[in-house]
N, C-alpha and C positions, 0 to 999 in steps of 0.2 A: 593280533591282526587276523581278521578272516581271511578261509581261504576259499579260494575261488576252484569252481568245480565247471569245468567244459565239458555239456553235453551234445557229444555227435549229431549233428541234423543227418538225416535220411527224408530220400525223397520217395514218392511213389510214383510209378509209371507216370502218369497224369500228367505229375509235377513236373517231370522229368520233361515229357515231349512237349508242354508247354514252355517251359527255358530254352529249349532246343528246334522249337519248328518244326515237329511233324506229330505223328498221330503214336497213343500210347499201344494198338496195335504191332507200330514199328519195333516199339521199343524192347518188345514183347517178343519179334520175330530175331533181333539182334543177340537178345538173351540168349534164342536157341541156336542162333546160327556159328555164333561167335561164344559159345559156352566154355572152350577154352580159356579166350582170352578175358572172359568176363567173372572168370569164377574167383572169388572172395571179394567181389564186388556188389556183389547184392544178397539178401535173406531173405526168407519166407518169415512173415510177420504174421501168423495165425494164417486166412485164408492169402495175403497179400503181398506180393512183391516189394521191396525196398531196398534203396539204394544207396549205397552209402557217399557221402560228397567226393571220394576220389573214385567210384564208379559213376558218377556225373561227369567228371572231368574226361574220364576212359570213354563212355560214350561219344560226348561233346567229340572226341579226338578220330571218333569211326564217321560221324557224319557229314555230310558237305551241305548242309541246310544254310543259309544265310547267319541265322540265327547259332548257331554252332559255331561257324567259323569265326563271330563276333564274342561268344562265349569265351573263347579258345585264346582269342587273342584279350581280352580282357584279363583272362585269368593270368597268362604269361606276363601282363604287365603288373598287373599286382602281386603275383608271387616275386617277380624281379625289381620291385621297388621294397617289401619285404627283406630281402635279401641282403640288399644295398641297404636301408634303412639298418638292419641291425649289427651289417659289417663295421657302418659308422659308428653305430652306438660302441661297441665293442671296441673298433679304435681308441674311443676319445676316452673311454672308460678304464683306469688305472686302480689295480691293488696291490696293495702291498707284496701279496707271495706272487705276483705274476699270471692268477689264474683269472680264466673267462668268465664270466659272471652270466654268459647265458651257459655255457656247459661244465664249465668247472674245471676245462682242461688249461692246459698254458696258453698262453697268446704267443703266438709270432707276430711281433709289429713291424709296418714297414712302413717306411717314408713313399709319399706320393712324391716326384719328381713335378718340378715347373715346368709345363711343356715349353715356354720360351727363356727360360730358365738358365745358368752356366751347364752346359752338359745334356738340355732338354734338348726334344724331339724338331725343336723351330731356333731354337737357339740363333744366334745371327743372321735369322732370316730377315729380320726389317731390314738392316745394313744389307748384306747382298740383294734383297728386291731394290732398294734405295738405288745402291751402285747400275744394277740393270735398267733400273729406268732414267739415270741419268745417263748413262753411257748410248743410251736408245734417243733421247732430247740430242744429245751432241751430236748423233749420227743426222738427226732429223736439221738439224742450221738453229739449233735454241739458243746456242751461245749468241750468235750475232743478233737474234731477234732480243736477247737481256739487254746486250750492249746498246742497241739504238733503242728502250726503251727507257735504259735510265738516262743516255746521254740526251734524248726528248727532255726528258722529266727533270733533268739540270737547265738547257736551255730556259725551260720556261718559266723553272721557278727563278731563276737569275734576272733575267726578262732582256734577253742577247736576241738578237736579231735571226734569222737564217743565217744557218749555218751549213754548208752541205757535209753531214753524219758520215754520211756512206763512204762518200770520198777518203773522206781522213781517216775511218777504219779499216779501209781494202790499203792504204799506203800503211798505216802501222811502223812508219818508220821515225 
């Protein structure tokens, strides 16, 4: 099977302030200004600056360019779908001695819980929402509007004459 060999992209100034929305000047000034926080983020490449893709990100994270903060937030969702994508993968993926097969270590598996579930987070919520809005109908007169709509809907499918409804449900006797 071949193997596959990943070569680090590196950007250059250029590249950089074009991703990012502003001028490779800046990027230049941010180098100097912020060399602490920037160092082992970038090399000298013969005469030229470059940057390596998590010195992109570190940038992106100093900037408030439009451009930047779309960067920023891009990235957080693909590293975070990443994440999730290969938590799953690792879930559903079993071996025999119990080790991970992206690191090698053991797996700790856990059950996801039903959130409406016996024990979950909503658990007898339909039923108690249900109860409260019936108990909200009762307080509002819905029983008596049920009652004179099916005792309608008998009369007329029987085909009984007037009947006075009301009457006979306020006596209930």
């Amino acid at each position: 099977m071949p193997e596959t060999i990943t070569v680090p992209k590196f950007y250059s100034n250029r590249e950089i302030a074009e991703k990012l929305g502003c001028t490779p000047e800046y990027i230049r000034k941010l180098k100097s200004t912020k060399s602490e926080e920037l160092a082992g983020f970038w090399r000298n490449d013969g005469t030229d600056t470059v940057w390596s893709e998590e010195g992109l990100h570190k940038l992106a994270s100093m900037m408030s360019t439009p451009q930047a903060k779309e960067f920023c937030k891009n990235a957080l969702a693909l590293r975070t779908s990443e994440i999730v994508a290969s938590d799953r993968a690792e879930m559903s993926y079993s071996t025999t001695e119990g080790d991970s097969p992206r690191t090698g270590h053991e797996v700790n598996s856990y059950e996801l819980k039903n959130p409406v579930g016996e024990g979950g987070r909503y658990a007898g919520l339909t039923k108690r929402l249900g109860g409260a809005i019936a108990d909200q109908m009762i307080e509002n007169g819905a029983i008596d509007e049920i009652d004179n709509a099916v005792i309608d809907g008998l009369i007329r499918g029987l085909s009984i004459g007037n009947i006075d409804v009301k009457s006979l449900l306020n006596n209930k006797n």
